[in-house]
N, C-alpha and C positions, 0 to 999 in steps of 0.2 A: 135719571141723570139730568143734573139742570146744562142750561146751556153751558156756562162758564165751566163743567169739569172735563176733561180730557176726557177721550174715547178709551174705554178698555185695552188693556194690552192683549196683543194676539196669543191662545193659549198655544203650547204645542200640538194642540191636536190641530191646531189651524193651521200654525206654521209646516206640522207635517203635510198638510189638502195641499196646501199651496205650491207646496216642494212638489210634488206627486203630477200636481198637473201642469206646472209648468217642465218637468220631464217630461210626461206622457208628448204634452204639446210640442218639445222639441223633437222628439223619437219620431212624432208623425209628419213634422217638417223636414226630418232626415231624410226618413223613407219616402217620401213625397220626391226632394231633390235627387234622390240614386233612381228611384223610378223616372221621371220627367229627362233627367240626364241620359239612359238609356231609349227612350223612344225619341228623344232631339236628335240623337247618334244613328240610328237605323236608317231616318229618310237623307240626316245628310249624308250616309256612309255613302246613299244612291248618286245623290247631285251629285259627290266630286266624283263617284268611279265614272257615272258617265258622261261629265265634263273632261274628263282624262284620256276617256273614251275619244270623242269626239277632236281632239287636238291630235292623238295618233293615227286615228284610222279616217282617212277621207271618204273612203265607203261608204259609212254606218252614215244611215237613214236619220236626218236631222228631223223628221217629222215622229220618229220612233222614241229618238231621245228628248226633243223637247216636250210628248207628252207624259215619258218618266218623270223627270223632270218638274215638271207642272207640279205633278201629282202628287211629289215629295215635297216641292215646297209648300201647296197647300198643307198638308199634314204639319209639317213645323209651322207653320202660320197658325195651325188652329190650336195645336199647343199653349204659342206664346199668349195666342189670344186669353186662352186659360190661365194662365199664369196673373197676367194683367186684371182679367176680372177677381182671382182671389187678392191680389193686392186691392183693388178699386173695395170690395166687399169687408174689408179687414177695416180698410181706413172711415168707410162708411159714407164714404163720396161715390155716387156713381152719377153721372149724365145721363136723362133717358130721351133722345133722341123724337123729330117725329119727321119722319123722310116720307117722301112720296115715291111707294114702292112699286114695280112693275112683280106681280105676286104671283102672277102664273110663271114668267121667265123665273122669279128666283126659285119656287119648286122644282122645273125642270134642270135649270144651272147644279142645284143639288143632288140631284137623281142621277144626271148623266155624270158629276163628280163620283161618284158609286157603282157606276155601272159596269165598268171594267171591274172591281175590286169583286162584284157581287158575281160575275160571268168567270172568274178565274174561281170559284169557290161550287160551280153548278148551281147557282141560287139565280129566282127571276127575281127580278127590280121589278115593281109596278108604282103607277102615278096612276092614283083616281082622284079628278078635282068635277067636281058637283059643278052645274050650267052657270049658277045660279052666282058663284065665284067671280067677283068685278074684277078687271083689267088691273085696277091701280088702288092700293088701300096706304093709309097713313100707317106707319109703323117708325121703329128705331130698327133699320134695316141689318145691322150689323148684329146687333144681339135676336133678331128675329131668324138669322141664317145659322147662328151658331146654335140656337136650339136646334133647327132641323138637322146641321150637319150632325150633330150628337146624338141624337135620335135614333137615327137612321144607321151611323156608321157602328153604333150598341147594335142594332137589332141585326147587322151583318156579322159583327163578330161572333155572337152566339148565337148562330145558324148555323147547323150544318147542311140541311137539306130542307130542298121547298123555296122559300122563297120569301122576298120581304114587300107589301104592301104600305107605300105613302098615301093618305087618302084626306081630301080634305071636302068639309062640310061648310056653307056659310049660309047664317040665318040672322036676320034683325044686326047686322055689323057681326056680327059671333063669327068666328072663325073654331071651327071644331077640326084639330088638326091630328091625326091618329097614325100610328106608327106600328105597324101588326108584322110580326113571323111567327113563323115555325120552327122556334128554337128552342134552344134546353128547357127553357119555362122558368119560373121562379116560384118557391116555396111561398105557400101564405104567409109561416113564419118571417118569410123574408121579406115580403113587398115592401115593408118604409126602410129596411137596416139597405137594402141597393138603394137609397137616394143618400147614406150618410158618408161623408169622406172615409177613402179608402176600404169598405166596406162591399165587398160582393157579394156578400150573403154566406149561406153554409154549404153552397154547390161545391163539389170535389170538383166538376168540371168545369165552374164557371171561374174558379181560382185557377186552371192553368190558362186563362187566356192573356196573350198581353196587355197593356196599360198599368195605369196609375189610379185606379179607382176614383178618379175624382169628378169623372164627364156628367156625370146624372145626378154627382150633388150641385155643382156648378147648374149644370141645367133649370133643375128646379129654382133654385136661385133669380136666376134671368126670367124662368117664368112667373113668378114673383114679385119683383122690378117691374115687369111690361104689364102688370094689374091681370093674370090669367094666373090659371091653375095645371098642375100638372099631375094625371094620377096614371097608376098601369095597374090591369087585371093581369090573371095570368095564370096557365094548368101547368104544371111539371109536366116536361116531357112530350108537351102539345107545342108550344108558345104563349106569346105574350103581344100585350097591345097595351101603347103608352099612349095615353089622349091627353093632347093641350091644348086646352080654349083657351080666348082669347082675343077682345072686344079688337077688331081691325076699321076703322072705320074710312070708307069712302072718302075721297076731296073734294071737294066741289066741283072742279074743272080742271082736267088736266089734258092736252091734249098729245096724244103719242109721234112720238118725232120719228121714229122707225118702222118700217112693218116687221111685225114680230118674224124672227125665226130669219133675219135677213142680214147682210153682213155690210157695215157701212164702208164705203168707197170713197168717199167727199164731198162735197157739202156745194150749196147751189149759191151764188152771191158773188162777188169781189174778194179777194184772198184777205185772208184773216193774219193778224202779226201776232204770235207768243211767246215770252219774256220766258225762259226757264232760269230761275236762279238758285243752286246746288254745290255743294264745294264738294259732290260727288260727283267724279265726269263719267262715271259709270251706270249715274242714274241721270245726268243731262244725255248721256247716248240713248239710251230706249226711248225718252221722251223725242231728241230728237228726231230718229227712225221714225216713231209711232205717227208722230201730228205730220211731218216732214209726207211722210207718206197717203197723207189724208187731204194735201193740198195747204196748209197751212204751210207761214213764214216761221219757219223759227231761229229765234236768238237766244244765245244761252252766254252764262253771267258764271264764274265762278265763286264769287262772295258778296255780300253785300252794296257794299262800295261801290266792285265794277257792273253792277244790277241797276244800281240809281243812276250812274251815269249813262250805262246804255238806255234806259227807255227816258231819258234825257232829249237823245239824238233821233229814237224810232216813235216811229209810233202807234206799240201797242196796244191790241185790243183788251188781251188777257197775262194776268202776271201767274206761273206755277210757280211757288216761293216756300222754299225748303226752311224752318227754322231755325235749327242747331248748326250754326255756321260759324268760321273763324272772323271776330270783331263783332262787326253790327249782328245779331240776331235776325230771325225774320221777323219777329215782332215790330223793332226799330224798324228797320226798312220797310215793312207795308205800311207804317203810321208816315213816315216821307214818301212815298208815292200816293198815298191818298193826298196829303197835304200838299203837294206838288202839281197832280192831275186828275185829283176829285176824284168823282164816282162815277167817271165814262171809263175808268180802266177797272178793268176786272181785277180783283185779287182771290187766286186758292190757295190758301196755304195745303202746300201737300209733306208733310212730315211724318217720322217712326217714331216722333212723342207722342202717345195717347194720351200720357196725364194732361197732355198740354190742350187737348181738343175742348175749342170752340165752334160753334156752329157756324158764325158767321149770319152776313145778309140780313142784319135786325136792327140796319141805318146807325148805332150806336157802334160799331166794330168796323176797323179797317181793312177787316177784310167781306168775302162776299160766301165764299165755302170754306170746309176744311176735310182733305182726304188726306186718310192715313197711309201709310207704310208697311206693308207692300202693297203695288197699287193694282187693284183690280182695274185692268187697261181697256175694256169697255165703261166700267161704270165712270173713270175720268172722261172720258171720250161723249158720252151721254150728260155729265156735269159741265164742260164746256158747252156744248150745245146748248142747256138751255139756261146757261149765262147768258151766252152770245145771241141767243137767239136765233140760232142758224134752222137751216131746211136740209136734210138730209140726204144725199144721193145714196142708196144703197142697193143690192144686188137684186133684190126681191126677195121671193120666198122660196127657200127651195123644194122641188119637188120631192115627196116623200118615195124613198126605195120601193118598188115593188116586193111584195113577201116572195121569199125564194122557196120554190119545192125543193121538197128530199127528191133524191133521185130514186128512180126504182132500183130495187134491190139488185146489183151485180154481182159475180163470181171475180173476186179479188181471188189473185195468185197468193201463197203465203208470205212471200216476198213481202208484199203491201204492208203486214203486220208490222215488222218493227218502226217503218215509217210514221205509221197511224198512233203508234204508240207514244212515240218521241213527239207525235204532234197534240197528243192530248194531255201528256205532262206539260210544254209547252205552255198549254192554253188553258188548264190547271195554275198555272205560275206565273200567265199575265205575259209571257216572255216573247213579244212580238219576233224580235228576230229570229231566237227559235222556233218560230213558227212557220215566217218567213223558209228558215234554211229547210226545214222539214217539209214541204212543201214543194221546193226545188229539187228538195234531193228525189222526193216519191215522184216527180213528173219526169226526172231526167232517167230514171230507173223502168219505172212503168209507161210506156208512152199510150199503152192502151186504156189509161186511168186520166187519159184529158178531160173528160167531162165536169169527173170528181174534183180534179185538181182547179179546175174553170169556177167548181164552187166554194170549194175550200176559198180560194183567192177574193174572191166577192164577199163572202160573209167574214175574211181576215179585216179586207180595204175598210168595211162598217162598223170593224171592232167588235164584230156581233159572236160573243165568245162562247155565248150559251148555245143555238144555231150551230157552230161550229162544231162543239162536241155532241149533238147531236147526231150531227151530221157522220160524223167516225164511230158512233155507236151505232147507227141507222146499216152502215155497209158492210160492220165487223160481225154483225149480232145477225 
């Protein structure tokens, strides 16, 4: 064919492929939405019951419901996050990020997000991190947690017994990052079709579990992007172990603003002024609770407009500036407050635009960060600080629990039984206040059962759910 003749015309057998997979490709965009649809609906079914919860009954434990709560929205967060990377991954734009990560807190932040989930199941959580693992490595922080969170919440869901091991290895910068249970296992046949969208391989039991089969194609994906690789061994029937290395390299100098494992209180210096600009007064109230209670001045702005004016009149140190707002944008408005008062005023843009994220702080951008939407309220908290430059006051570190004994074996009356039982379902199901009630009821019934009841309550207070059913298998057995 010389240049000048037109391209052949499409035969039908072509025009048939084309038809075919652009079906197929819709069918699996379908199913993708009725699935994604149905687990967005389960964790929010929980927020509103137990926001609903919580406006009738003045009773109910706000420390109970706001860790449901947590829990759930995490879950639909990591969702949408999914959602967003197959958009980023389709269009072929992705940003890869390079943060200066605190690497031992995000393994444990991970772990303890799972620990309840894996203790309501009879399954141990473990964290093995090698000595040899630095404090702080350079990473894209955000898709670095969403691997683990996928990881780890797979190796939970196809466990039933035993237990799930996080373990990580560091050599020459190499992060060797490994993910092992004792769950159904997966077929050799199967090993690469579980990395392919909506694909769980040929297990009868691994297709009744919930999700959308998308967590471990997405995964591999992201490990991928971060220049690492991602493989899984695995027996039927024994378990499976996903290993992702992963070049993390060291910073130069970073110097840690907190003691680990310590909860900040406020900050040492002259009081700090910050600008919230949101045309959500529902995210200008957390914020201003949060800093407000931290020792900082805060001012908050409804739109644009009344944002410039106010730090016009104040004199802010830090701007948290929401983009998608009515009139001015925050784009506009951080380009006039840089232009107005230079680069002694901090700008974060804190927004639920992802496509919109820039990093900031590279002297060519008006702003200085950029946190997304929903905001993880330490790691802002951690971002202002080392804008500002501030010095930390915080609680210290807290004392690690003493391990609790079982008690010696006693003669429980039969009475005790249904108690014990109610409270193992309970703890089986994650159900603090059933646990709570079961608990009250077996002390106010049994008064000769204080001791038990004394530990039952201690290993409730620690969340420590595995210990617990232990513990009512150790007195019933």
């Amino acid at each position: 064919m010389t240049p000048d003749e037109p391209p052949p015309a499409p035969t039908i057998a072509d025009l048939q492929r084309a038809k075919a997979s652009a079906e197929a490709a819709n069918e699996a965009k379908t199913r993708y939405l009725v699935a994604v649809s149905h687990e967005i609906r389960s964790p929010l079914n929980v927020i509103y019951g137990y926001a609903q919860l919580l406006e009738r009954d003045d009773a109910m434990s706000g420390a109970e419901a706001g860790t449901i709560i947590r829990r759930s929205a995490e879950h639909v967060t990591n969702l949408v996050e999914g959602l967003l990377e197959i958009s980023r991954i389709e269009s072929g734009v992705m940003t890869i990020r390079s943060d200066i990560v605190d690497i031992r807190s995000l393994l444990d932040q991970v772990v303890d997000m799972f620990r309840a989930q894996a203790a309501a199941k009879g399954l141990d959580l473990t964290l093995v991190v090698a000595d040899r693992l630095p404090d702080q490595v350079k990473a894209d922080e955000k898709r670095l947690r969403q691997i683990l969170i996928n990881l780890v919440s797979n190796a939970i869901k196809y466990t039933q017994t035993g237990g799930v091991t996080l373990s990580v290895r560091y050599r020459s910068q190499v992060a060797d990052i490994a993910v092992s249970d004792t769950g159904i296992g997966i077929a050799p046949d199967d090993l690469e079709r579980v990395f392919a969208p909506f694909d769980r391989g040929s297990s009868a039991e691994a297709q009744l579990q919930p999700g959308i089969g998308l967590g471990l194609a997405i995964t591999r994906v992201l490990a991928n992007v971060l220049g690492g690789d991602l493989g899984v061994t695995s027996t039927p029937g024994v378990g499976s172990v996903f290993r992702f290395r992963v070049m993390l390299p060291t910073p130069a100098s970073v110097p840690r603003a907190v003691t680990p494992g310590a909860r900040i209180t406020g900050y040492q210096g002259p009081r700090r002024h910050v600008l919230v600009i949101d045309d959500d007064p529902a995210q200008r109230a957390i914020l201003h609770a949060l800093l407000g209670g931290l020792g900082f001045v805060v001012h908050v702005a409804a739109n644009g407009a009344e944002g410039i004016a106010l730090a016009a009149r104040i004199q802010a140190d830090i701007v948290l500036l929401d983009i998608q707002m009515p009139g001015l944008d925050g784009w506009a408005v951080a380009a006039r407050l840089r232009e107005a008062h230079g680069s002694s005023l901090r700008i974060v843009m804190v927004s639920a635009d992802a496509h919109e994220f820039r990093a900031g702080g590279d002297g060519r951008s008006n702003h200085d960060a950029f946190v997304t939407k929903p905001v993880e309220l330490d790691a802002l908290v951690a971002l202002i600080g080392a804008q500002l430059d501030l010095r930390w006051a915080d609680t210290g570190v807290a004392a690690s629990p003493e391990p609790v004994p079982l008690p010696a074996a006693m003669p429980l009356p039969a009475a005790a039984g249904p108690f014990l039982d109610r409270l193992r379902d309970c703890a089986r199901a994650g159900h603090v206040r059933g646990m709570q009630s079961a608990i009250d009821d077996l002390d106010q019934a049994l008064p000769t059962a204080a001791p038990l009841v004394a530990l039952l309550r201690r290993q409730l207070d620690d969340f420590d759910l595995r210990s617990l059913q232990k513990t009512i298998d150790h007195v019933t057995h």
